[in-house]
BALOFI-456220 format. One line per 4 residues: number of its first residue (from 1); their letters; for each residue x, y, z of N, C-alpha, C, CB. Coordinates in steps of 0.001 Angstrom, whole numbers, m for minus. Glycine has a CB too. Layout:
BALOFI-456220
NUM) a) X/Y/Z/X/Y/Z/X/Y/Z/X/Y/Z | ...
END
This chain:
BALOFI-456220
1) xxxx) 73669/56574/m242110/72789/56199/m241018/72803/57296/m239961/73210/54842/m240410 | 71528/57799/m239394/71295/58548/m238683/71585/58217/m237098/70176/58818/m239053 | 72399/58717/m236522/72212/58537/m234548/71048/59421/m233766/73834/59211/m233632 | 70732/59147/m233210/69803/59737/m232564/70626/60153/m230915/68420/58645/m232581
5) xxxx) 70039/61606/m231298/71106/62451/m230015/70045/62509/m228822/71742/64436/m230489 | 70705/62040/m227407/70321/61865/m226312/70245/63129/m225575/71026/60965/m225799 | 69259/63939/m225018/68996/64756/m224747/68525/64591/m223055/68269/65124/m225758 | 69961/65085/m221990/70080/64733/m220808/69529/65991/m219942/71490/64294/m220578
9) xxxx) 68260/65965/m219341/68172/67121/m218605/68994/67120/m217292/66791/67358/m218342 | 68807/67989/m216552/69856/68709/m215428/69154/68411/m214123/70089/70536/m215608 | 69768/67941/m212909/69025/67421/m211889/68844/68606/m211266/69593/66322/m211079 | 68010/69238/m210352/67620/70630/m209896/68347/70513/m208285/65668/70925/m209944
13) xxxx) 68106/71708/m208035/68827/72157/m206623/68439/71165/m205492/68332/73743/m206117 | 66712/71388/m205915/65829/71091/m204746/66017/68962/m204939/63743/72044/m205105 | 66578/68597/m206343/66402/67725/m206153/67937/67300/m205240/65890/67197/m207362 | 68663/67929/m206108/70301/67308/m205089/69705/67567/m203532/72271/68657/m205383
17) xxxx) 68761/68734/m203196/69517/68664/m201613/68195/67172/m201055/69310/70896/m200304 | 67224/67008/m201735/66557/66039/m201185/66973/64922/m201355/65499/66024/m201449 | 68134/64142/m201977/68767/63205/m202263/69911/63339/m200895/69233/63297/m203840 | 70733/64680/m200594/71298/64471/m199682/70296/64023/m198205/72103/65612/m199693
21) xxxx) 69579/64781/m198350/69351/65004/m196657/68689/63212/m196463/67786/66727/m196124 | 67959/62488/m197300/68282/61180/m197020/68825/60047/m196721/68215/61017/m197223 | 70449/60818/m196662/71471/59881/m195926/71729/60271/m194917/72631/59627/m196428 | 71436/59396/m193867/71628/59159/m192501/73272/59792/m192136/71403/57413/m192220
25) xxxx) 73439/60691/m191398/75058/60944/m191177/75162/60304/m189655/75616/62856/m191254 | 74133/59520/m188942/74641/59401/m187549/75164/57504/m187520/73108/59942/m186247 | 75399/56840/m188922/76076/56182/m188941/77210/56355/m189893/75481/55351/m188940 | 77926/55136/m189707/79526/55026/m190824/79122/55182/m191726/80494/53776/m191091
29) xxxx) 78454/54071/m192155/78294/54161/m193414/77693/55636/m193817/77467/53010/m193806 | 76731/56320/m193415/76128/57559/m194017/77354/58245/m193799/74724/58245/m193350 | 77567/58498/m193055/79054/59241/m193081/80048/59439/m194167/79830/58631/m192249 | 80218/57676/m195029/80849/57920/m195852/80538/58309/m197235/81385/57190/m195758
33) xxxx) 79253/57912/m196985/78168/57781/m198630/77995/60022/m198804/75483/56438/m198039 | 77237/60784/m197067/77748/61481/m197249/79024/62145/m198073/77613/61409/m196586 | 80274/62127/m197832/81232/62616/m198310/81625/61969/m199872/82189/62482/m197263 | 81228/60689/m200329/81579/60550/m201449/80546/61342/m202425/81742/59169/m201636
37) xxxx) 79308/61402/m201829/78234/62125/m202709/78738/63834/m202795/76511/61923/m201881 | 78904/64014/m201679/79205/65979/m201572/80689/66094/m202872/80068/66713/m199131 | 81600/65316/m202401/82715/65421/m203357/82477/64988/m204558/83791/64803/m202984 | 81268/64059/m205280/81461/63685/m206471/80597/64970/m206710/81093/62151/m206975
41) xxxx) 79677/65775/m206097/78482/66879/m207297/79448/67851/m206675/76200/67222/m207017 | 80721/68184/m205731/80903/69510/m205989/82359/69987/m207113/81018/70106/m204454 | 82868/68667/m207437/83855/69035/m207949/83423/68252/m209454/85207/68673/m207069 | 82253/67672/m209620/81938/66555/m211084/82587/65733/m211868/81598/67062/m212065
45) xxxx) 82766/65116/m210572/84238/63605/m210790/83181/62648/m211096/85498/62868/m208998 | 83596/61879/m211826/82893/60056/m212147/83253/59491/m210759/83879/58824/m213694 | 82570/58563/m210853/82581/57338/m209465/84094/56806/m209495/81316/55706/m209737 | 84368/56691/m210795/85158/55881/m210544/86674/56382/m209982/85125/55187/m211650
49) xxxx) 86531/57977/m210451/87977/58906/m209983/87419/58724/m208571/88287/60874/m210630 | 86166/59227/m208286/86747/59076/m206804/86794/58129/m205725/86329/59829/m206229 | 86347/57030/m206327/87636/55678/m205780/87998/55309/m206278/87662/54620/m205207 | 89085/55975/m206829/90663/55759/m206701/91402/56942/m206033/91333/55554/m208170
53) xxxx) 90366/57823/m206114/91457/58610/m205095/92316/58064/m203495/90554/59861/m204639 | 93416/58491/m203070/94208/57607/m202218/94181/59405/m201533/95916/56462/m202920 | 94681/58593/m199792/94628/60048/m199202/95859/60932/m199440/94439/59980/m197666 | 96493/61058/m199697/97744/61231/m200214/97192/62321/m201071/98512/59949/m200895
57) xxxx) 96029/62027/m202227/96055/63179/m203168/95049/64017/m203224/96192/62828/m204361 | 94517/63980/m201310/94047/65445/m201289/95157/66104/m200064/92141/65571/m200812 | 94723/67437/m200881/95379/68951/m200495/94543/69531/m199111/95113/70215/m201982 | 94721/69402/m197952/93719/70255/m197159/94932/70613/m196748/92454/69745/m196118
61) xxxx) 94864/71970/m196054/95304/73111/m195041/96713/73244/m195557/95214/72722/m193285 | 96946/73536/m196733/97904/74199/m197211/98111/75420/m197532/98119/73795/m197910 | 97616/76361/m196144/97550/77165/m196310/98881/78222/m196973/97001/77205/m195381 | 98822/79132/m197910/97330/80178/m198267/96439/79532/m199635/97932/82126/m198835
65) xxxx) 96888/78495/m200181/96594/77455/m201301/94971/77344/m200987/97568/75812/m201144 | 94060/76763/m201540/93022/76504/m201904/93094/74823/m201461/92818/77013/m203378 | 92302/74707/m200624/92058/73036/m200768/91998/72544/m202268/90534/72561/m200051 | 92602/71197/m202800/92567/70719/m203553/92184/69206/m203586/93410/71098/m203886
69) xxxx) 92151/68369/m204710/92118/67368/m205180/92595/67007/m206246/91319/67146/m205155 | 94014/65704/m206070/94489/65021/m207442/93753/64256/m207935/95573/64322/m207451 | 93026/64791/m209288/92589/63316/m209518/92880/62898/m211061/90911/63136/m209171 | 93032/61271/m210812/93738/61096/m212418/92144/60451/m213008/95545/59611/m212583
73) xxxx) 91618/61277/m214368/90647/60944/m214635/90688/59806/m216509/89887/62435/m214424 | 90118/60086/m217058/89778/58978/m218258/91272/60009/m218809/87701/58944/m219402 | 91636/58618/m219826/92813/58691/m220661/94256/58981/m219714/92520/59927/m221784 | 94006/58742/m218211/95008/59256/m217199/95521/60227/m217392/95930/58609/m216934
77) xxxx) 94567/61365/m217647/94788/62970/m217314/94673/63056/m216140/93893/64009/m217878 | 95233/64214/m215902/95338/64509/m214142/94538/66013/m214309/97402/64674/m213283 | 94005/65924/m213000/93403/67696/m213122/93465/67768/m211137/90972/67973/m214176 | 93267/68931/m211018/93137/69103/m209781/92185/70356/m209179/94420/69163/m209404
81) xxxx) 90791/69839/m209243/89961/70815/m208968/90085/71613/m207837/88907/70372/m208965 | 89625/72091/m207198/88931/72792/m205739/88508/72099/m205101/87914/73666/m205708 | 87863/72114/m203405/87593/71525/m202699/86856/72623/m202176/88470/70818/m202155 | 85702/72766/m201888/84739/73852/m201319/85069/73539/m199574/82806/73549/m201906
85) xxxx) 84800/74494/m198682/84840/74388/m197490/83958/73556/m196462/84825/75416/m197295 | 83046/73641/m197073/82045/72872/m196699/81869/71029/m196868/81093/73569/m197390 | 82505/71287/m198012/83468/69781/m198482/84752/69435/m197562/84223/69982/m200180 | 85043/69911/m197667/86562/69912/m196466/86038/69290/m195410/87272/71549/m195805
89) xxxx) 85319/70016/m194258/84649/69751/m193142/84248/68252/m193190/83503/70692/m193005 | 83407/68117/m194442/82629/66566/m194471/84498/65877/m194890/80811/66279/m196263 | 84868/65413/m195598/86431/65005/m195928/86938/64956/m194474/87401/66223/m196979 | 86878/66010/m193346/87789/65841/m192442/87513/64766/m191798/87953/66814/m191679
93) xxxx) 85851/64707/m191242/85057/64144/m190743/85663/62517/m190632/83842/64476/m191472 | 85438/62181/m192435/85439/61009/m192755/86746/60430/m192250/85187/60901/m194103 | 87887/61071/m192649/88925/60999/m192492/89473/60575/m190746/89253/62194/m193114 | 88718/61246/m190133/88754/61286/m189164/88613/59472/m188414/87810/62384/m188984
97) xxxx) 86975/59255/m188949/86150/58174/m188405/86723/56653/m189115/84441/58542/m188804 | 87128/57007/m190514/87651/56095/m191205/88983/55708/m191161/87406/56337/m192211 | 90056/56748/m191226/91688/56506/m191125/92180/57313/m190229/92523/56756/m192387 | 91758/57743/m188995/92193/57800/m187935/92864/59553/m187929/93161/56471/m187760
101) xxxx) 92776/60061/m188852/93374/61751/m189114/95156/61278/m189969/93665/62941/m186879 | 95115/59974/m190408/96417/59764/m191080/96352/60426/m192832/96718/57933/m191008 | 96894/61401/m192827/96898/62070/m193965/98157/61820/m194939/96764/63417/m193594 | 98810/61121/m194086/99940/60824/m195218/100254/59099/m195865/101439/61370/m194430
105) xxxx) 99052/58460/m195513/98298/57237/m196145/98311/57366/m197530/96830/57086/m195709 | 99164/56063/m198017/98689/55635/m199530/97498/55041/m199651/99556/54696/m200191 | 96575/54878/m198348/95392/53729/m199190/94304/54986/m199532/94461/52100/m197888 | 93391/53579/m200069/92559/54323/m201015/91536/55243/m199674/91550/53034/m202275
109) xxxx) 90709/56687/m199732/90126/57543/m199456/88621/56730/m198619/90061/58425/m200778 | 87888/55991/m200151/87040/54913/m199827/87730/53214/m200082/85704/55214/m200778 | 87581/52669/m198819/87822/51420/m198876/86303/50612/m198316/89216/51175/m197992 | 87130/49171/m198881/86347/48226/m198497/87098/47265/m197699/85721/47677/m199561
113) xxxx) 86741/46501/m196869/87966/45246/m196472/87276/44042/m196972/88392/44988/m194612 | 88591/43193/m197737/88533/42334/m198474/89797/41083/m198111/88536/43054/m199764 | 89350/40014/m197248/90392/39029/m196993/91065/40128/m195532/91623/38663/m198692 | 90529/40419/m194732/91499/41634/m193755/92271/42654/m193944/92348/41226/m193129
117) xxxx) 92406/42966/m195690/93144/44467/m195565/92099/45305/m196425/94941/44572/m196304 | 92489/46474/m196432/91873/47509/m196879/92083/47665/m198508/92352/48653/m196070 | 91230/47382/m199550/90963/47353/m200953/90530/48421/m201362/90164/46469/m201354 | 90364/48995/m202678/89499/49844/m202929/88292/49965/m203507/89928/50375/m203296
121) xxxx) 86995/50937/m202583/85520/50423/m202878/85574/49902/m204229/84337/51584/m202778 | 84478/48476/m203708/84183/48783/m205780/83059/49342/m206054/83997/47346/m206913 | 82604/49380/m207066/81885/50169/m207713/80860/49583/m207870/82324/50613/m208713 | 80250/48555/m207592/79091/47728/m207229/79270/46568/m206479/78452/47342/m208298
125) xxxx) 79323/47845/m204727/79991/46338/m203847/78370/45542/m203405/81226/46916/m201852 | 78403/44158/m203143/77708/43001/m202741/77289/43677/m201499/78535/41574/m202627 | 76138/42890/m201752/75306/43422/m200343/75849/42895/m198806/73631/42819/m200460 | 76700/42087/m198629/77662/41251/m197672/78600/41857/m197749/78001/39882/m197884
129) x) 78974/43129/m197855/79720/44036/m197351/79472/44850/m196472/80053/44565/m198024
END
């Protein structure tokens, strides 16, 4: 029996940056949707590595090191890409507005609050969030 092979074209420049510039950054929420979008197309993590990332397993200002990111991906391999500068900046941002500049936090990067503590986003949260 024959499969039939899926043939995925490539989203273009002009289309990523017109997808960004549609999120609002002068609220939270754009703020955060910002930074999860910049970090998932610059380093080409699944949704789902990057919530679970916890703040803990990014690398900023270790200097002379390269910004990084731990992330444990399918089959719980670990890899640890790069972090572009421009990524950083948006990351600090968030970091900033969301967990207060606490960098040595186990919770998750993106949260949700669920019952009063901090959960991690899901991945198709309800519109009553």
């Amino acid at each position: 029996m024959r499969t039939v092979k899926v043939i995925h074209e490539e989203i273009t420049q002009k289309a990523i940056k017109s997808l960004f510039s549609t999120i609002r950054t002068d609220t939270r929420t754009g703020k955060r949707d910002l930074a999860i979008f910049y970090l998932i197309y610059s380093i080409g993590a699944r949704i789902d590595e990057i919530l679970s990332v916890k703040i803990c397993d990014l690398h900023l200002h270790e200097y002379p090191n390269p910004n990084y990111l731990t992330i444990i991906g399918k089959g719980y391999k670990c890899r640890t890409p790069p972090i572009l500068k421009d990524v950083t900046k948006i990351l600090l941002r968030y970091i900033e507005v969301f967990h207060n500049n606490d960098f040595a936090s186990h919770s998750y990067l993106f949260y949700s609050f669920y019952n009063g503590e901090k959960k991690k986003y899901p991945r198709r949260p309800s519109t009553n969030v």
